[in-house]
N, C-alpha and C positions, 0 to 999 in steps of 0.2 A: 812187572810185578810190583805190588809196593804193598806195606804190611804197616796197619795201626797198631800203636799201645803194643797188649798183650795177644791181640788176637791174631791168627793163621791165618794166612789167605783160604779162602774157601776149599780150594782143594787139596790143602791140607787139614781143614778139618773133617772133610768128607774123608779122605783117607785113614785118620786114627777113628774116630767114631764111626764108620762106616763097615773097620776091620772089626772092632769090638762085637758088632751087632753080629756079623757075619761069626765072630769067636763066642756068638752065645755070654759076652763080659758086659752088653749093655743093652739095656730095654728099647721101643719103640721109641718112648717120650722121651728118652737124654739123647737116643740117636739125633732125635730131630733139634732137641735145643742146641745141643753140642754141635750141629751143621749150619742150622739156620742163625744162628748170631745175630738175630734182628731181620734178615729179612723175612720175607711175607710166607715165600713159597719158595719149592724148589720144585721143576718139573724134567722129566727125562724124557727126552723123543726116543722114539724108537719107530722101526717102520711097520708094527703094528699099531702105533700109536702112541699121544705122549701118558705118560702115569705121572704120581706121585713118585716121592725117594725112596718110600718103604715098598712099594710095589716092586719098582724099576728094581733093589738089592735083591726083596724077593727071588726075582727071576732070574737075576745073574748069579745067584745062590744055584739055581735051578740049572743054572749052564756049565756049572763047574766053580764059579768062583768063591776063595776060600779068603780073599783078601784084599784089599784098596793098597795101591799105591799109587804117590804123588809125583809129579814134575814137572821143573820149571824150566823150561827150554825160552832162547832165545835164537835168533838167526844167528848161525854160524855154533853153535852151541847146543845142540840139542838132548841133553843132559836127560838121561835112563830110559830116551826113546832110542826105536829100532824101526819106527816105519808102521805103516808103508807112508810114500811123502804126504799124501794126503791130511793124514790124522795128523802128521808131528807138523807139517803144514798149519795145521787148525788149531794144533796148538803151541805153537810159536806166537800166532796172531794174537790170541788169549793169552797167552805168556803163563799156561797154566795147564794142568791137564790133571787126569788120572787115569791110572790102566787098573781095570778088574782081575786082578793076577787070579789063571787058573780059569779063565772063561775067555782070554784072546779078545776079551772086548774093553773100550777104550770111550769115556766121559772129557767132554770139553766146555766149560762152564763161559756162559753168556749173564749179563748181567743188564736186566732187562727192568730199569723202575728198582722197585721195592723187591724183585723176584729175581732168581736164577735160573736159566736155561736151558740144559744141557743136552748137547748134543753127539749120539750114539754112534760110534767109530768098528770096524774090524781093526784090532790091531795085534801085530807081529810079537812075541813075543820077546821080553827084553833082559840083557843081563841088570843081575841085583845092583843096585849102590852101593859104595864102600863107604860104609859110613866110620870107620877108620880114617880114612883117605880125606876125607868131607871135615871133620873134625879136623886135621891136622892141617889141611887147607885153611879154614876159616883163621885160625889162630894164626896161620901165617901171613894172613890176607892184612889180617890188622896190623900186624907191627910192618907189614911193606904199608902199608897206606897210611899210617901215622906217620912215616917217616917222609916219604914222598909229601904229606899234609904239610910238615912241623917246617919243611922246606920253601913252603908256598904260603908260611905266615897264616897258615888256618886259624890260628889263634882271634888273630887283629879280624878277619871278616868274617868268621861264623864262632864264637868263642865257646855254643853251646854245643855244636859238633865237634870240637875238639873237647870239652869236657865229656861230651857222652861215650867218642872214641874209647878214652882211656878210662872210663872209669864200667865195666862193665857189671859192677855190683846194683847200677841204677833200673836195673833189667827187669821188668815187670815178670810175675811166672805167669805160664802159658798153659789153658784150665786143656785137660789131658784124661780121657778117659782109662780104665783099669785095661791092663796089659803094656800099655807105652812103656818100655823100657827107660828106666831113669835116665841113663845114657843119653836115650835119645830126645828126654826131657828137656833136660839142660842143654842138648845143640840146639835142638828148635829156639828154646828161650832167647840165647844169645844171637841166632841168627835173625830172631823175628826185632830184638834191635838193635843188632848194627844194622839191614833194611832201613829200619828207621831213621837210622844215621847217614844213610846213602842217599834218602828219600829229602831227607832235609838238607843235606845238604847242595843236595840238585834243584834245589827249589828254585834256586834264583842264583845269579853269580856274585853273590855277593859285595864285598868293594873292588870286583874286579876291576880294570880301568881299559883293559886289551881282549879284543878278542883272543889274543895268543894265551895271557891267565886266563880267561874263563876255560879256556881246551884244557891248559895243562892242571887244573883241578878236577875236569871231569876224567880225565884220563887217569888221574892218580885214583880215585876212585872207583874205575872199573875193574880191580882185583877184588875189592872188598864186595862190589856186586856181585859175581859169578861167583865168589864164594860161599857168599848167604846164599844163593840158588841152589847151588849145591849141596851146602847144609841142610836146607830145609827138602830138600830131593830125598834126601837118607835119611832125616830125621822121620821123614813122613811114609817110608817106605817098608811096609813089612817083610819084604821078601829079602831084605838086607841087613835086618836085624840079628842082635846076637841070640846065641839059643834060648831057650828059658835055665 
């Protein structure tokens, strides 16, 4: 998974703006801009056929669905899936998914050119994220992985990943359509960058000089990753959200 700027990875904007549409909180035209973020198109397979996004919600309106929600599963990790292996399969691969809560059906986004692909799943119904738990994860993720950093002289070979670490006021806001819980506002925001802080600083191994430092910086790192995954799983996730 990896997350620019301010913006969501796709399926998580498919999941807040996809819910809204579904909650009657947002029109055709902001669904689509608020998904499509530059790309061209978004298209949904189905074994009737592939549609458009507003079609394809349409119809999974039509089947029960009352809500989108998001996740970011990794091997060994497969974070607000339940199966069957197939789909969390599918989306492991994509490192991204979304489940149509309340219609057992399940979108895996393909990134195809300038377009999105998405490809239509049976899937198991799963319990909610703790977006409590995700939250209080995230926050721990960082001061374990600043310390684990400040240990491995993050400073001297990536200066701007340890300023971004600590300084999370540098945080772009994260554009959210009407019903997102503030709450869940500000976990997305901070998760979508430290991502970015994950993402840079995986970029390269910096002045490593050992294969043994390159490992022990990516390994200090990998709290801070399956946290932001986490994060942004329950940030994105309506069925986990607090009540109104």
């Amino acid at each position: 998974m990896s997350t620019s700027g301010s913006l969501l990875p796709v399926s998580g904007r498919l999941a807040w703006w996809g819910t809204a549409w579904l909650r009657g909180l947002a029109g055709p035209d902001d669904l689509l801009d608020g998904v499509l973020a530059g790309d061209v198109t978004h298209v949904v397979g189905d074994p009737d056929g592939p549609s458009g996004l507003l079609p394809a919600l349409a119809g999974a309106r039509k089947a029960g669905a009352t809500a989108v929600g998001a996740a970011f599963p990794v091997a060994g990790d497969p974070v607000a899936l339940r199966g069957p292996r197939a789909f969390t399969g599918a989306a492991i691969d994509a490192g991204e998914a979304v489940v149509l809560l309340g219609a057992d059906r399940g979108w895996v986004p393909r990134q195809v050119g300038r377009a999105v692909e998405w490809d239509t799943w049976t899937v198991d119904r799963r319990p909610p994220p703790d977006l409590g738990e995700a939250d209080r994860g995230l926050r721990a993720a960082v001061l374990t992985t600043a310390n684990l950093l400040a240990r491995l002289d993050v400073a001297r070979w990536r200066p701007e990943v340890a300023d971004a670490l600590h300084d999370l006021r540098t945080a772009e806001p994260v554009a959210a359509p009407p019903g997102v819980p503030a709450r869940c506002l500000d976990l997305a925001g901070r998760a979508v960058h430290l991502g970015g802080v994950v993402d840079l600083a995986l970029a390269d191994d910096g002045a490593a000089v050992t294969a043994a430092e390159a490992t022990a910086r990516r390994e200090a790192l990998l709290p801070l990753e399956r946290a932001v995954r986490h994060a942004l799983t329950a940030a994105c996730s309506p069925d986990g959200w607090p009540p109104d």
